[in-house]
C-alpha positions as CSV (number, residue, x, y, z in Angstrom):
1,X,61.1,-14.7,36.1
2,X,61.7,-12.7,39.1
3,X,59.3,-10.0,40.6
4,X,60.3,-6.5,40.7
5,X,62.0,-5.8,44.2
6,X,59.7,-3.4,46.2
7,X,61.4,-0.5,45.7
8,X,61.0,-0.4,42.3
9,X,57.2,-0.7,42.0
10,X,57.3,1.8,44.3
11,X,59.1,4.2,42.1
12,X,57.2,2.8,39.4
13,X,53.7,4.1,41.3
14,X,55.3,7.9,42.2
15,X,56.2,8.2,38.6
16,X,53.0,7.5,37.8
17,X,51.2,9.7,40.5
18,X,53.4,12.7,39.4
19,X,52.8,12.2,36.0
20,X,49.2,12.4,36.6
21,X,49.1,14.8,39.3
22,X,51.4,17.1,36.3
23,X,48.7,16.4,33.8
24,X,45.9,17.8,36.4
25,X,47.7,20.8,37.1
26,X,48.2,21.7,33.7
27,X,44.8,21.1,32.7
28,X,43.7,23.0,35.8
29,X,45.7,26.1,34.1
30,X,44.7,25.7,30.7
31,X,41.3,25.9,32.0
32,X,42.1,29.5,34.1
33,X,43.5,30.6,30.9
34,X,40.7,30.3,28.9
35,X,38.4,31.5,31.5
36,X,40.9,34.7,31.4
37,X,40.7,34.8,28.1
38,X,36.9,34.7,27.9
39,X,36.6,37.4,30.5
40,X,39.0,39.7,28.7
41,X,36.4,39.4,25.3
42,X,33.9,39.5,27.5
43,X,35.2,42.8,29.5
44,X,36.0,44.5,25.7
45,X,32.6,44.0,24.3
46,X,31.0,45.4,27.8
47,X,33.5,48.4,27.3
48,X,32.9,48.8,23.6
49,X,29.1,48.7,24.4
50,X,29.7,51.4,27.5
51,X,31.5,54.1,24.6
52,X,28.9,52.9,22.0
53,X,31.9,51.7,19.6
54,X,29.1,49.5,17.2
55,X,31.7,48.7,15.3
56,X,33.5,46.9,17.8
57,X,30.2,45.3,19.4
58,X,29.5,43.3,15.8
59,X,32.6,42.2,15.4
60,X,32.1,41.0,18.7
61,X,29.4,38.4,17.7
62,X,30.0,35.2,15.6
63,X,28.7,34.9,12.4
64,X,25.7,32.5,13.9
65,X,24.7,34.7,16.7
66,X,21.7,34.8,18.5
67,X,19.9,37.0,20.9
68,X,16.8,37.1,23.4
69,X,16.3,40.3,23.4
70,X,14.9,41.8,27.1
71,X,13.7,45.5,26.3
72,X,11.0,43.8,23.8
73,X,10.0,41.3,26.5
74,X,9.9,43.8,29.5
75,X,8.2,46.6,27.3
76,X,5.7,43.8,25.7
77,X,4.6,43.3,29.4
78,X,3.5,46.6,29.9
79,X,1.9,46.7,26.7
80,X,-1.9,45.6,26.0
81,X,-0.6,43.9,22.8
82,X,2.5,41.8,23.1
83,X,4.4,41.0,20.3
84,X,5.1,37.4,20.3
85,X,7.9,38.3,17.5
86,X,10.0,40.1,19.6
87,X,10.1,37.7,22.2
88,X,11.7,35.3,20.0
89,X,14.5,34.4,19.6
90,X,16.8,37.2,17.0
91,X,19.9,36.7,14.6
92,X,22.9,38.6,15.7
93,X,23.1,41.6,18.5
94,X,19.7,42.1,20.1
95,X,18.0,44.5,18.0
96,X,17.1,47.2,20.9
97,X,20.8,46.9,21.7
98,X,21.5,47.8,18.5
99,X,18.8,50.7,18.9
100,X,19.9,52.3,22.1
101,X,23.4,52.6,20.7
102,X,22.2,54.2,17.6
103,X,20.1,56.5,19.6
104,X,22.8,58.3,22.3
105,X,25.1,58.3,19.3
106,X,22.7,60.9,18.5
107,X,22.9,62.9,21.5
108,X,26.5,63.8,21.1
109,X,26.4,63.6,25.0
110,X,30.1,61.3,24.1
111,X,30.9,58.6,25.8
112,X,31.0,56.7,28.2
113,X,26.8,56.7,27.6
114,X,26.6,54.0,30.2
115,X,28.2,52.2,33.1
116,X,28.0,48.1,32.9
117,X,29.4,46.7,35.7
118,X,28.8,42.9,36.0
119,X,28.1,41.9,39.4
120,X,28.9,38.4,40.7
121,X,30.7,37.5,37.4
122,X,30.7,33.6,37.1
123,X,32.7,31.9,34.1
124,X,32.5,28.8,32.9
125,X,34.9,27.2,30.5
126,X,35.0,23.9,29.0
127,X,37.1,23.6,25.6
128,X,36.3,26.2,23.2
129,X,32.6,27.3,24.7
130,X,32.6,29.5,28.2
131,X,29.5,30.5,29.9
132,X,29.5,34.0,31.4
133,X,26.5,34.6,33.8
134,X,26.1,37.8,35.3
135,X,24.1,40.7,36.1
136,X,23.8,44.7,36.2
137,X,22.7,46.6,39.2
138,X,20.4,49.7,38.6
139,X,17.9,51.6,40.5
140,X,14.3,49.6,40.9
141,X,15.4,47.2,38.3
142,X,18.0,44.0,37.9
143,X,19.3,42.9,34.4
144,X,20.7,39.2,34.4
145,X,22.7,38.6,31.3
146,X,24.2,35.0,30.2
147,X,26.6,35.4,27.4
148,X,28.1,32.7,25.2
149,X,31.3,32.9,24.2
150,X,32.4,30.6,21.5
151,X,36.5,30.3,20.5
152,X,36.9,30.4,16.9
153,X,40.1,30.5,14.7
154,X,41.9,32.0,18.5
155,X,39.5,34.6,18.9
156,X,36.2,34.4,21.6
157,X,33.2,35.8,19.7
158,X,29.1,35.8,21.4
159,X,27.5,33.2,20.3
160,X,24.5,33.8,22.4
161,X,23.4,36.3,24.6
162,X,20.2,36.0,26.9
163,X,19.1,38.5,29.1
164,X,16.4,39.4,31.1
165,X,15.1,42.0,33.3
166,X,13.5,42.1,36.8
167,X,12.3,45.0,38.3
168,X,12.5,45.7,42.1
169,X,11.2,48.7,42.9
């Protein structure tokens, strides 16, 4: 039997090379679409949560949800008694998110009631699970938010949230 000539196993090793140099590049844009795709969920809850559309924010959330919640852990530091409860970990949307919501509702001020503006947005996808870290900018304080976004049935939902606040002034 006859070895292949050289310029055939040549051939055989750029078909090879493209094919898998193809295969990167389509994984590489798979991957930037899902990261888009994450960000866009992530950009409508952040909006929905600026005009105080509650509606919107729990639909938002997968069914399994949970939530650290960092008003109860920064306000249980200034308090004498903290409230190991409420620095647990919560089903669902974190309960004082829930609560400011339901309190400018009341104000009839109309929205926007707030400005979020994630600073140094960083995405991370891998399959159906993307990790968005990033954090919100206010006077005297920083609040650092990871979000867990979870691709079900086509659609990202939170599957975590944990946040926490510093303060700087």
């Amino acid at each position: 039997m006859a070895l292949p000539s050289q310029p055939l196993r040549l051939s055989r090793r750029l078909a090879l090379a493209a094919g898998l140099a193809g295969a990167a590049a389509a994984a590489t844009a798979q991957a930037a679409d899902r990261r888009a795709e994450a960000e866009s969920a992530l950009r409508a809850f952040l909006k929905a949560f600026e005009n105080d559309d509650l509606a919107t924010m729990e639909a938002a959330f997968a069914p399994d949800a949970t939530s650290f919640d960092p008003v109860a852990a920064y306000s249980a530091k200034a308090s004498p008694s903290l409230d190991l409860a409420a620095l647990h970990r919560q089903p669902g949307m974190p309960p004082t998110m829930r609560a400011l919501v339901q309190k400018s509702l009341k104000s009839g001020s109309g929205p926007p009631y707030r400005k979020l503006d994630p600073k140094d947005l960083l995405i991370q996808a891998e399959g159906d699970v993307a990790v968005c870290t990033f954090h919100l900018e206010s006077p005297g304080a920083l609040a650092r938010r990871t979000i867990v976004l979870v691709r079900r049935g086509g659609a990202w939902k939170i599957l975590h949230i944990h946040a926490s606040n510093a303060v700087t002034a």
